[in-house]
N, C-alpha and C positions, 0 to 999 in steps of 0.2 A: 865243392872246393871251399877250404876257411879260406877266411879272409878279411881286412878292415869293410866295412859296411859306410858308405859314403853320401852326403844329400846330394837330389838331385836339383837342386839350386846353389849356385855359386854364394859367397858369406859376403859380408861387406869389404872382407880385404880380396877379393878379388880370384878364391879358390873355392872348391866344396868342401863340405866341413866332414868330418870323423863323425858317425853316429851311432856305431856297434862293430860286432865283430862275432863270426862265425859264417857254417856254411847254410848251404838254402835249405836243410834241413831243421836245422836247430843254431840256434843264435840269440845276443842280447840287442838289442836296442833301445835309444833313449827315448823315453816317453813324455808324455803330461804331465807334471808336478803332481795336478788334483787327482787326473785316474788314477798314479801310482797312491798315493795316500787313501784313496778310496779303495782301493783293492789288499793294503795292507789293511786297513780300518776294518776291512768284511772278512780278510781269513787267515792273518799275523794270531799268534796264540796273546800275546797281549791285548791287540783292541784298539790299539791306538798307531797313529804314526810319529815319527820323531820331524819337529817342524828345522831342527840344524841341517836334517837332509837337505842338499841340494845337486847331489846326480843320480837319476834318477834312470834304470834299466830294467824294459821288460825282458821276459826268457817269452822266446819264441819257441816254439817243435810245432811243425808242421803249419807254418804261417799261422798259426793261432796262439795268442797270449796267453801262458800258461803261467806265469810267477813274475815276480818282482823282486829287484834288488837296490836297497837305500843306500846309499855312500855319503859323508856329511863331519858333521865338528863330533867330538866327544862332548857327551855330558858338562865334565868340563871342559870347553874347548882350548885354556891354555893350559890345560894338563901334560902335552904333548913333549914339553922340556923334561917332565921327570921321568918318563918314559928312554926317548929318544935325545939325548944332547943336540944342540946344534940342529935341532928342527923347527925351523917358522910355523904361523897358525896355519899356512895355506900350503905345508909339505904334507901334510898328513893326512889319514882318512880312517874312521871307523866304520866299517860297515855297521849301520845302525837297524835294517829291516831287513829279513830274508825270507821270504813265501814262493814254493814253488807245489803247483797240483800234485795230488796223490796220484795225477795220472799221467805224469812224465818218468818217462824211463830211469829204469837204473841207473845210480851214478850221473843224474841229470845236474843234480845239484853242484858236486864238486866241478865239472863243467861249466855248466853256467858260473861259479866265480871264476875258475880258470881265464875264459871267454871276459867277465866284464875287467880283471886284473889286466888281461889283453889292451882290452880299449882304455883304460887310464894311462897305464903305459906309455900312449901315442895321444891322446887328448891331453892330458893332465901332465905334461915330463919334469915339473916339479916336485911330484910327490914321491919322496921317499921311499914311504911304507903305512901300511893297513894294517890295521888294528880289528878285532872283532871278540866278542865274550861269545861265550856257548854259557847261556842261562841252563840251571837243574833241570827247572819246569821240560824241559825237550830230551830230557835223557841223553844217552850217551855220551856224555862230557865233552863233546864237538868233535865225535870222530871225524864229520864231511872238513873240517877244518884240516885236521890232520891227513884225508885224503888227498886236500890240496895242497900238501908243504908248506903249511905256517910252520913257525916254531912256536912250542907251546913255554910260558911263564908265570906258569903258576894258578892260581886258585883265591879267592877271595868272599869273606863272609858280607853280603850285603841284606840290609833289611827294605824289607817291600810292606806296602799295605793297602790292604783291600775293601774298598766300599764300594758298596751297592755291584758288587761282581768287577768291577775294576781294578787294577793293579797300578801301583804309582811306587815310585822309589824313592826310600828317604830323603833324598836331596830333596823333594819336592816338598816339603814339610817345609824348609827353609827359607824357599824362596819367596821373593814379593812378592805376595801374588796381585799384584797391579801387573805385574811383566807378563803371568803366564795363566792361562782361566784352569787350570787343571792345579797348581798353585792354591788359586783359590777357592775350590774347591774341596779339594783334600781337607786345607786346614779350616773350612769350615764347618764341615765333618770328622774332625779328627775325635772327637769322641766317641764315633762309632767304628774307626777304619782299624778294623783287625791286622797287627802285625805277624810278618812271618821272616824268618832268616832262609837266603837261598843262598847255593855256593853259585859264584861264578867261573867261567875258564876262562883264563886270559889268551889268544892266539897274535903275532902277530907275520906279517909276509910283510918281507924285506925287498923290494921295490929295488935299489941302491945299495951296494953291497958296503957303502960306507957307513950305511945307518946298523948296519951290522957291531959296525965298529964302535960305535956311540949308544948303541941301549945298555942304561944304567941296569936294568935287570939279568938274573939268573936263567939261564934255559935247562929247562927241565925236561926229562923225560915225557912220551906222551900219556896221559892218565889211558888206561883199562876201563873201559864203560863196562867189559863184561865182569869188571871184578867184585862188584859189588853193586847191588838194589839202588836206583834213581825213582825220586819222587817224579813221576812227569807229568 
């Protein structure tokens, strides 16, 4: 049976709280902060985790923790006006991390978002709408997105740079790096950090049928992964 996934301790206001959503098969649940980070840290194709996450769901099959999914601010986090009109910083969400085993079933992935869309839904009933990029690096221009019914908007050229096997995104070049150690890092290295241009996919799922009404941007068709060679 699906179904909301609930504590078995009452909260401070005096009910159990919302902690996932699926059946006893397969299902997400909220986690640890650090396991999640540590678990994207060891098998995320980047290597890192994004510290703006702050919900945090593991993919269950067969009671065993198989993947993780990060929900949290954008890069920039008050980007979300040029985007979406009339969206607060706390309507919104990018999925910023998404790792699920080579050895969960077919279609586990569009599932598992389906399943944690589910439980924002009912935890979170402020948020609008989910934002997510399909990086080059992963090929297929974010089919699993499109098996989920995002709408896709577009494509965008961003520069990345790589030291010592790392990956960091130009933004990071910028920042203080008193704020962020990956910051200062980079730019203390930048004379050796190899740049490269990767395209992004823009996908977003509309939460609120009025956020619909309010994205300043174009929808576009879905890209064809089979229609052309991806670096991955």
């Amino acid at each position: 049976m699906i179904k909301y996934r609930i504590s078995a301790q009452n909260s401070l206001f005096g009910h159990n709280d919302i902690t996932g959503f699926g059946g006893d098969g397969f299902f997400v649940q909220e986690i640890d902060r650090d396991k999640a980070n540590d678990i994207i840290k060891k098998n995320h194709y980047s290597g890192k985790f994004y510290s703006a996450s702050y919900i945090h769901l593991g993919v269950f099959d067969n009671k065993k923790l198989k993947g993780v999914l990060q929900f949290g601010y954008a890069m920039n986090p008050a980007s979300q006006k040029s985007v979406v009109k009339n969206t607060g910083i706390k309507e919104y969400l990018e999925l910023n991390r998404m790792w699920l085993s080579d050895g969960c079933k077919k279609n586990s992935e569009s599932k598992a978002i389906s399943y944690c869309i589910k439980y924002i839904k009912k935890k979170y009933p402020q948020i609008r709408w989910i934002q997510s990029f399909a990086d080059e690096r992963c090929g297929k221009f974010g089919i699993v997105y499109q098996a989920s019914n995002f709408r896709y908007y577009g494509e965008h050229t961003a520069t990345f740079w790589t030291v010592d096997n790392e990956v960091f995104h130009n933004s990071i070049m910028t920042r203080d790096p008193k704020s962020r150690k990956s910051a200062a890092y980079l730019q203390a290295n930048k004379e050796r950090a190899e740049p490269s241009e990767l395209r992004q996919f823009r996908y977003i799922f509309f939460i609120r049928k009025s956020a619909i009404k309010d994205c300043l941007l174009i929808e576009k068709p879905y890209p064809k992964h089979y229609t052309e060679d991806v670096n991955v």
